[in-house]
C-alpha positions as a Markdown table, in Angstrom:
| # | Residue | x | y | z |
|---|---|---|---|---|
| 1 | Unk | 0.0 | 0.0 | 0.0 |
| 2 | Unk | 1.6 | 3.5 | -1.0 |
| 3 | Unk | 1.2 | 6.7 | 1.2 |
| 4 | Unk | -1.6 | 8.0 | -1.1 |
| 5 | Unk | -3.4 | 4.7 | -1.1 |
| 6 | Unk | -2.9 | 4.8 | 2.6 |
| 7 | Unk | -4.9 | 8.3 | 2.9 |
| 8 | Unk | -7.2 | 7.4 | 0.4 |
| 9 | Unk | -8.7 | 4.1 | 2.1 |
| 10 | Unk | -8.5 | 6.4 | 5.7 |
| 11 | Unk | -10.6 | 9.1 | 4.5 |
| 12 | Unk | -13.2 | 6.6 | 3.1 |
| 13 | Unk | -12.5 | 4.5 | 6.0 |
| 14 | Unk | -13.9 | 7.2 | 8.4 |
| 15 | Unk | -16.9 | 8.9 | 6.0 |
| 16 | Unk | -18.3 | 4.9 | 6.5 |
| 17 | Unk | -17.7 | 5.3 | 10.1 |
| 18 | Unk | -19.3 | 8.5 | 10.6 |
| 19 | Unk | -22.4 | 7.5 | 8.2 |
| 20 | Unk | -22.8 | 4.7 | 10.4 |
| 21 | Unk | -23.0 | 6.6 | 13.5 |
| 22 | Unk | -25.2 | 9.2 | 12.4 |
| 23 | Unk | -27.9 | 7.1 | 11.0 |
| 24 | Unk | -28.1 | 5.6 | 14.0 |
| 25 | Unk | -28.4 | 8.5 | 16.3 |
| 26 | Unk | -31.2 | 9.6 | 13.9 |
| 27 | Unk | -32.8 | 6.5 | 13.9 |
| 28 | Unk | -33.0 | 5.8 | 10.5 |
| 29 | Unk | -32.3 | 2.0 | 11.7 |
| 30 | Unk | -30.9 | -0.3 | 14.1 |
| 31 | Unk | -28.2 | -3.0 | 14.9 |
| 32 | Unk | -28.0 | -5.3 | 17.9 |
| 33 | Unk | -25.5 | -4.4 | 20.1 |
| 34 | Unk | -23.1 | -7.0 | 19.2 |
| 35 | Unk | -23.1 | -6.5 | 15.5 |
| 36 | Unk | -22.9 | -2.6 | 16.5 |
| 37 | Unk | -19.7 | -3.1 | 18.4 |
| 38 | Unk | -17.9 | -5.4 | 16.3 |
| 39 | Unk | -18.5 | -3.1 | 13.4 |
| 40 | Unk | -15.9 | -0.6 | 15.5 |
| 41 | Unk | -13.5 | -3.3 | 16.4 |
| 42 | Unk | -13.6 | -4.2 | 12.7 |
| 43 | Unk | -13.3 | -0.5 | 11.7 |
| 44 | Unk | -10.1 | -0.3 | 13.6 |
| 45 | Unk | -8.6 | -3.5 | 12.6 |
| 46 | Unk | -8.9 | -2.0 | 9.1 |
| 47 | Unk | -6.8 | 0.9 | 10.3 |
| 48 | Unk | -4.7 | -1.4 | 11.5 |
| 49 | Unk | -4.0 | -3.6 | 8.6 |
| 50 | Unk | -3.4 | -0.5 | 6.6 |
| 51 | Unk | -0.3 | 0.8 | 8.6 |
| 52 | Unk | 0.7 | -2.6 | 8.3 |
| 53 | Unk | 0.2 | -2.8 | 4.7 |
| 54 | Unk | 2.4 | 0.7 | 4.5 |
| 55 | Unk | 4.7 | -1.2 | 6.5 |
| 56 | Unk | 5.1 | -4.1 | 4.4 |
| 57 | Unk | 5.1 | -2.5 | 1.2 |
| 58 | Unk | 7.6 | 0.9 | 2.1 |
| 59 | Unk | 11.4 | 0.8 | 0.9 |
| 60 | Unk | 12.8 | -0.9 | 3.8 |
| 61 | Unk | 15.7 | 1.6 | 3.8 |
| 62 | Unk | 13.8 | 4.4 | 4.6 |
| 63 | Unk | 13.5 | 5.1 | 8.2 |
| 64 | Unk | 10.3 | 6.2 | 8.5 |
| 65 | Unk | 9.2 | 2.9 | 7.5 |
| 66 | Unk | 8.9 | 1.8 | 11.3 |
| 67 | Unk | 6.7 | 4.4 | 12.7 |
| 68 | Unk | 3.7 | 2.1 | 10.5 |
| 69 | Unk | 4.6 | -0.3 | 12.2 |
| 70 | Unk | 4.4 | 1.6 | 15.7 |
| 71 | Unk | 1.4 | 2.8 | 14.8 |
| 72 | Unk | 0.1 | -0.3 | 13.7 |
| 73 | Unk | 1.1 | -2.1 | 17.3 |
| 74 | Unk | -0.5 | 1.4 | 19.3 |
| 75 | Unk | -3.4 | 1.2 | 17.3 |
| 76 | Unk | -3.9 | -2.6 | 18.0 |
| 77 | Unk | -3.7 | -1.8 | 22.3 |
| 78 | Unk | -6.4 | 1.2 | 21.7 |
| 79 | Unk | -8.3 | -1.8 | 19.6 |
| 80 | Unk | -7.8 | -3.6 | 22.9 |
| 81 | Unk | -9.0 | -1.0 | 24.9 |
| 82 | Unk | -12.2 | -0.4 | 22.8 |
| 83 | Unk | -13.3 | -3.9 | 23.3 |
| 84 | Unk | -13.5 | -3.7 | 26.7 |
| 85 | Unk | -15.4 | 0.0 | 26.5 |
| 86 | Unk | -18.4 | -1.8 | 24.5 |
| 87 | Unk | -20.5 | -4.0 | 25.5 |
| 88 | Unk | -18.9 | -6.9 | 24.1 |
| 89 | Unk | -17.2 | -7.3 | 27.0 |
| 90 | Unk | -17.6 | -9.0 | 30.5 |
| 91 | Unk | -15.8 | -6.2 | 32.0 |
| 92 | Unk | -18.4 | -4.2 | 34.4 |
| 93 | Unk | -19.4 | -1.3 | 35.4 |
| 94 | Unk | -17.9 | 1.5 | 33.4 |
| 95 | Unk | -15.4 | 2.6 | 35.9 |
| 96 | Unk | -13.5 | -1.1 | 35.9 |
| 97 | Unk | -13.6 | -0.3 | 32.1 |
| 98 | Unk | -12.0 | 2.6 | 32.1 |
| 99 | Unk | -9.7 | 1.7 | 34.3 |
| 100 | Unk | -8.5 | -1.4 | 32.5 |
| 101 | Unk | -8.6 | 0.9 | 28.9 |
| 102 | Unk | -6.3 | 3.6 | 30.0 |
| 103 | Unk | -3.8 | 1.2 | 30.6 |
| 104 | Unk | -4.0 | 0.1 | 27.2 |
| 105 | Unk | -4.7 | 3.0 | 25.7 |
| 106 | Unk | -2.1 | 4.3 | 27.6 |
| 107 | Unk | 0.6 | 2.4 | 26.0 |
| 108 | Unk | -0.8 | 2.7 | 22.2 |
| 109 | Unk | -0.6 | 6.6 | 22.6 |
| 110 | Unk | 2.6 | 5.9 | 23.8 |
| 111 | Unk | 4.1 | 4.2 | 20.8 |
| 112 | Unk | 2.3 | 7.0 | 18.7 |
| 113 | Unk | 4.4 | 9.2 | 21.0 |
| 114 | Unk | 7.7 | 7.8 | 20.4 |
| 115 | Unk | 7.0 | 7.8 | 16.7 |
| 116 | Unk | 6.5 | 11.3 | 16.6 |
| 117 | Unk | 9.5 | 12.2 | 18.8 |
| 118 | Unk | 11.7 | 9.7 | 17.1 |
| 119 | Unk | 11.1 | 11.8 | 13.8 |
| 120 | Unk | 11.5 | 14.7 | 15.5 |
| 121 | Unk | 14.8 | 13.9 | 16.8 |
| 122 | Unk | 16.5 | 12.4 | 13.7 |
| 123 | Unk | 14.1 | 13.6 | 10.5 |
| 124 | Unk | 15.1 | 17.2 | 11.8 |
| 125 | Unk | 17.2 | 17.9 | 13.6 |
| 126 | Unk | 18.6 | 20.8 | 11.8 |
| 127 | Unk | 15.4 | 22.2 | 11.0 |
| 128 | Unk | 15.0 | 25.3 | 12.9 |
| 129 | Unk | 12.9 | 25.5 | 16.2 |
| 130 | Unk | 12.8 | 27.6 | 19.0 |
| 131 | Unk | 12.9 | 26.0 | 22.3 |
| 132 | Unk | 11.3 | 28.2 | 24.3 |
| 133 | Unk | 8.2 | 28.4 | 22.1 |
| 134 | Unk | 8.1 | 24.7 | 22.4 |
| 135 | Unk | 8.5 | 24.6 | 26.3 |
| 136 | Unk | 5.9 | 27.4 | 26.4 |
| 137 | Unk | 3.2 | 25.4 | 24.6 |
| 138 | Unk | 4.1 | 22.0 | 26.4 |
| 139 | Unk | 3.2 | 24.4 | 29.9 |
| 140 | Unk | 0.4 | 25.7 | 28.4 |
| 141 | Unk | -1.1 | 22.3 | 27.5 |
| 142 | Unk | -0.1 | 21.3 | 30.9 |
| 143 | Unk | -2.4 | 24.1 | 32.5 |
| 144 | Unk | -5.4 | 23.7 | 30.4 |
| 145 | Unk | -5.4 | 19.9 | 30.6 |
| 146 | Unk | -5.2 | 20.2 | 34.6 |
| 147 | Unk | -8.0 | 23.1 | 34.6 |
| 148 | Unk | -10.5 | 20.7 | 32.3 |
| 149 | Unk | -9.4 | 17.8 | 34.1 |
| 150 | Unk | -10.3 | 20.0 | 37.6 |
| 151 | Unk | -13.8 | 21.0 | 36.1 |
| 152 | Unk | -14.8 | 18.5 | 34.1 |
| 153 | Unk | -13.5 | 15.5 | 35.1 |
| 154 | Unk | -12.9 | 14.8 | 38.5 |
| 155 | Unk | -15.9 | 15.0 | 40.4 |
| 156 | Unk | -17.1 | 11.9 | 38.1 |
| 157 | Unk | -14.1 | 10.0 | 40.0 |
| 158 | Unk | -14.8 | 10.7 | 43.4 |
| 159 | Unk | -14.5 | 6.9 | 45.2 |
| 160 | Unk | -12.4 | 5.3 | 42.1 |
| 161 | Unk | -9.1 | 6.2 | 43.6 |
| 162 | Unk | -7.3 | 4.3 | 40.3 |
| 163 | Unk | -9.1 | 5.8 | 37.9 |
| 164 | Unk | -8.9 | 9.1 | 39.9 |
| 165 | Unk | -5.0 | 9.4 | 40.1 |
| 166 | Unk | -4.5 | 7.3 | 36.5 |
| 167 | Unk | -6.3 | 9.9 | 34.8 |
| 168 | Unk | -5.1 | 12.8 | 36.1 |
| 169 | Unk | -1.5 | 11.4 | 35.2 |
| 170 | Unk | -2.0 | 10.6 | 31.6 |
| 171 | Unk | -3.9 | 13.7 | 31.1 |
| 172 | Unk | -0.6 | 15.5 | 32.5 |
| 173 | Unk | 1.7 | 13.3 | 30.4 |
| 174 | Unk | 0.4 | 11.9 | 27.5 |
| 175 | Unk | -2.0 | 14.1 | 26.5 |
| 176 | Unk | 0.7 | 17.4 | 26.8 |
| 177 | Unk | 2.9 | 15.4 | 24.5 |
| 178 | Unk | 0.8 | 14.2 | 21.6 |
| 179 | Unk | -0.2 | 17.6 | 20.9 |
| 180 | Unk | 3.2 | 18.8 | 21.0 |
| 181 | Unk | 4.7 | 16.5 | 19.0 |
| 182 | Unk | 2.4 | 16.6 | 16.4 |
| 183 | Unk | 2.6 | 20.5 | 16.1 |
| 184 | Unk | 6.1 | 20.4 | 16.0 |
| 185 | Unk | 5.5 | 17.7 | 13.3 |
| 186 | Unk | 3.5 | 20.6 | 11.6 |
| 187 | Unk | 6.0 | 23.2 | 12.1 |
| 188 | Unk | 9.1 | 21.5 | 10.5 |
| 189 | Unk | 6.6 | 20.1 | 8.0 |
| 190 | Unk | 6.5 | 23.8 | 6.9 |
| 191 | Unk | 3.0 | 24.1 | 8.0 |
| 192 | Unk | 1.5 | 21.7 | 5.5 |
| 193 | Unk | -2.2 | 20.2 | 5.5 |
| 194 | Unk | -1.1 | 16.9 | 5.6 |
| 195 | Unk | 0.5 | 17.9 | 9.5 |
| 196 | Unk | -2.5 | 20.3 | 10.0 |
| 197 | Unk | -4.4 | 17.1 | 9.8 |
| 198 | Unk | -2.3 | 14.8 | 12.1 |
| 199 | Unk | -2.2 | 17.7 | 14.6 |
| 200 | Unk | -5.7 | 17.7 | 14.6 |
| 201 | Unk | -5.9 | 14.1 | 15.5 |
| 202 | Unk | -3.9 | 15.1 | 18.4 |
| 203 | Unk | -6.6 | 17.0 | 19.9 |
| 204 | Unk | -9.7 | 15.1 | 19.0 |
| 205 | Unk | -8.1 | 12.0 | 20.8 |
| 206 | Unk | -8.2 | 13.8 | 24.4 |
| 207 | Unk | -11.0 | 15.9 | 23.3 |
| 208 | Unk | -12.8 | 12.3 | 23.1 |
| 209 | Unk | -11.7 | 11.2 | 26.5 |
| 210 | Unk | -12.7 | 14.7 | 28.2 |
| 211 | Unk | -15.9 | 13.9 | 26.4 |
| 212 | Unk | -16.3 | 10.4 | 27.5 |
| 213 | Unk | -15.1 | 10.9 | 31.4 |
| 214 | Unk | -17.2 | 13.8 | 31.9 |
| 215 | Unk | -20.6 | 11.5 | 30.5 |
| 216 | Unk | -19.5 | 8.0 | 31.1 |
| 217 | Unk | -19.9 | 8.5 | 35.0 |
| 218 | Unk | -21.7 | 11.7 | 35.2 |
| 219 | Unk | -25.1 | 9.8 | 36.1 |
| 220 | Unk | -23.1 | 7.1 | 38.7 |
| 221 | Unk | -21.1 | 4.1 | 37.4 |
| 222 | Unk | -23.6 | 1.9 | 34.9 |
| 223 | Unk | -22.6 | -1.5 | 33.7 |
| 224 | Unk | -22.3 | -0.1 | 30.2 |
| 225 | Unk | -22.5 | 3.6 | 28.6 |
| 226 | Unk | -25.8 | 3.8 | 26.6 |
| 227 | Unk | -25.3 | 3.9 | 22.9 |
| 228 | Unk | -25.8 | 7.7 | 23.0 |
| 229 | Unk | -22.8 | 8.4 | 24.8 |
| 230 | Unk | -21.0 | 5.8 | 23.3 |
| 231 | Unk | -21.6 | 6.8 | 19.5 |
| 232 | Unk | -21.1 | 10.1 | 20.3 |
| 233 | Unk | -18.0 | 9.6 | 21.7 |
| 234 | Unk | -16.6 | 7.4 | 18.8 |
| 235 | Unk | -17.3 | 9.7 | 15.8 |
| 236 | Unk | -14.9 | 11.9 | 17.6 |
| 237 | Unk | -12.4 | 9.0 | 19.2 |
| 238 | Unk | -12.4 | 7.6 | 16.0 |
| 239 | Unk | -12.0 | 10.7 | 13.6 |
| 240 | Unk | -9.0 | 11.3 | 15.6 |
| 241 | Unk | -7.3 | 8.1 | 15.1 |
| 242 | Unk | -7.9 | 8.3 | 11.7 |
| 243 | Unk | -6.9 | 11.7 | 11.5 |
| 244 | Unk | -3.6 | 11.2 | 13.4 |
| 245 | Unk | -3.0 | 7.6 | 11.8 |
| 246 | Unk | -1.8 | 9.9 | 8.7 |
| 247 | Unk | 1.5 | 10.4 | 10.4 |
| 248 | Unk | 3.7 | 7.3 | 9.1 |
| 249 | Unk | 2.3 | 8.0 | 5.9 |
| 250 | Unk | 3.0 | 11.4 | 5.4 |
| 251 | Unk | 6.8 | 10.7 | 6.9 |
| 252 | Unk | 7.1 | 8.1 | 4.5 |
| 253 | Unk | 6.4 | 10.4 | 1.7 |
| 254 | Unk | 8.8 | 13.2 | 2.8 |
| 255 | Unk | 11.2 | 10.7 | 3.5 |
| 256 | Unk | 10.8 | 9.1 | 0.0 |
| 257 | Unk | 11.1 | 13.2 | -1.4 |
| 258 | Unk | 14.0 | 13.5 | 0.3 |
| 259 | Unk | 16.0 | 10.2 | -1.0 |
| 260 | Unk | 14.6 | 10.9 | -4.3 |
| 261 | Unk | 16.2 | 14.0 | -4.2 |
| 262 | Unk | 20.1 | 13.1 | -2.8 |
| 263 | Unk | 19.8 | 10.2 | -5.6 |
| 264 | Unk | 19.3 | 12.7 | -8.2 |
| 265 | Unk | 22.0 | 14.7 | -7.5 |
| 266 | Unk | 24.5 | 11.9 | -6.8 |
């Protein structure tokens, strides 16, 4: 699978999913709750299988061929994580789930992580950057991720003392980086759409989970979210790993540029 083909199949890949969603929040019809939940697991696995197919098919002597393959293994723990959000799984009430997802969602937006600041280290490190802008925007993340996690978020986690403490720490660590990262992706990309796009990602994933704490438990800890909440969560869950999936891809192709253009001139 080339880089275009790669974007092409993501963008359709998410118009289904969002289709899907919609219709069903209108009503327009219905799907068992088992057939409704495997649908996402098998819309991620699709994502999957196309960083893999990136991975497989790349030049294996360009670097940038790895972070598909990063992305391919985050993705696959986030996959992990989904099944035990939905109702497919055994895993009850909501609060065990969470609890048992951030840990695998925690190490998926890891890998994504150290793909992006693996790139950033050795795809440009000459490219200029100014540190303190950088440091300034990683402690302004810091302060607006405490101050929605302060109003929005914890009073939904009184009495889970994991989830409570878990959260607060990946929504100081994790959620500071990704966005970082992937701006500074978009800066040294030259401010291209392709970046715009991934840095958008970056948002919409803890956007999602701001979403989904603040509902999930809002009304006491349920055995399941209803299908309201959950829907609404996953059009924007899911438009942000799709949106941010575009990363390895869009390295691959500046990295394949940039190769293209040393051979000519050798």
């Amino acid at each position: 699978m080339t880089p275009r083909h790669s974007h092409q199949f993501a963008i359709v890949l998410l118009a289904a999913s969002v289709m899907l969603e919609i219709a069903l929040l209108a009503g327009v019809f219905s799907l068992p709750d088992a057939i409704y939940h495997s649908l996402h697991l098998a819309f991620m696995a699709m994502l999957i299988g196309s960083q893999l197919a990136l991975y497989l098919t790349a030049d294996a002597q360009l670097r940038s061929r790895r972070y598909a393959l990063w992305f391919a293994v985050g993705a696959a723990f986030t996959m992990v994580g989904d099944y035990i959000n939905g109702t497919l799984s055994s895993v009850q009430p909501v609060s065990l789930k969470l609890t048992w997802a951030m840990l695998l969602f925690g190490i998926g937006y890891g890998l994504y992580i150290l793909a992006l600041w693996q790139h950033g280290r050795t795809q440009f490190a000459n490219a200029p950057a100014s540190k303190v802008l950088l440091l300034g925007m990683a402690l302004q993340n810091l302060i607006v991720n405490v101050l929605l996690w302060t109003w929005f978020v914890e009073a939904n986690l009184q009495g889970h003392d994991l989830l409570y403490y878990g959260s607060f720490v990946f929504n100081a660590t994790l959620y500071v980086l990704m966005p970082l990262l992937a701006f500074r992706f978009y800066q040294v990309s030259q401010y291209s759409t392709g970046a715009l796009i991934v840095l958008i990602g970056s948002v919409l994933i803890p956007y999602s989970d701001l979403v989904l704490f603040n509902s999930w438990l809002k009304a006491g800890d349920p055995p399941v979210a209803t299908f309201e909440l959950y829907a609404l969560n996953w059009v924007v869950y899911f438009g942000g790993q799709v949106l941010i999936s575009r990363f390895p891809a869009l390295a691959l192709e500046a990295d394949a540029s940039r190769s293209g253009s040393v051979s000519s001139r050798s």
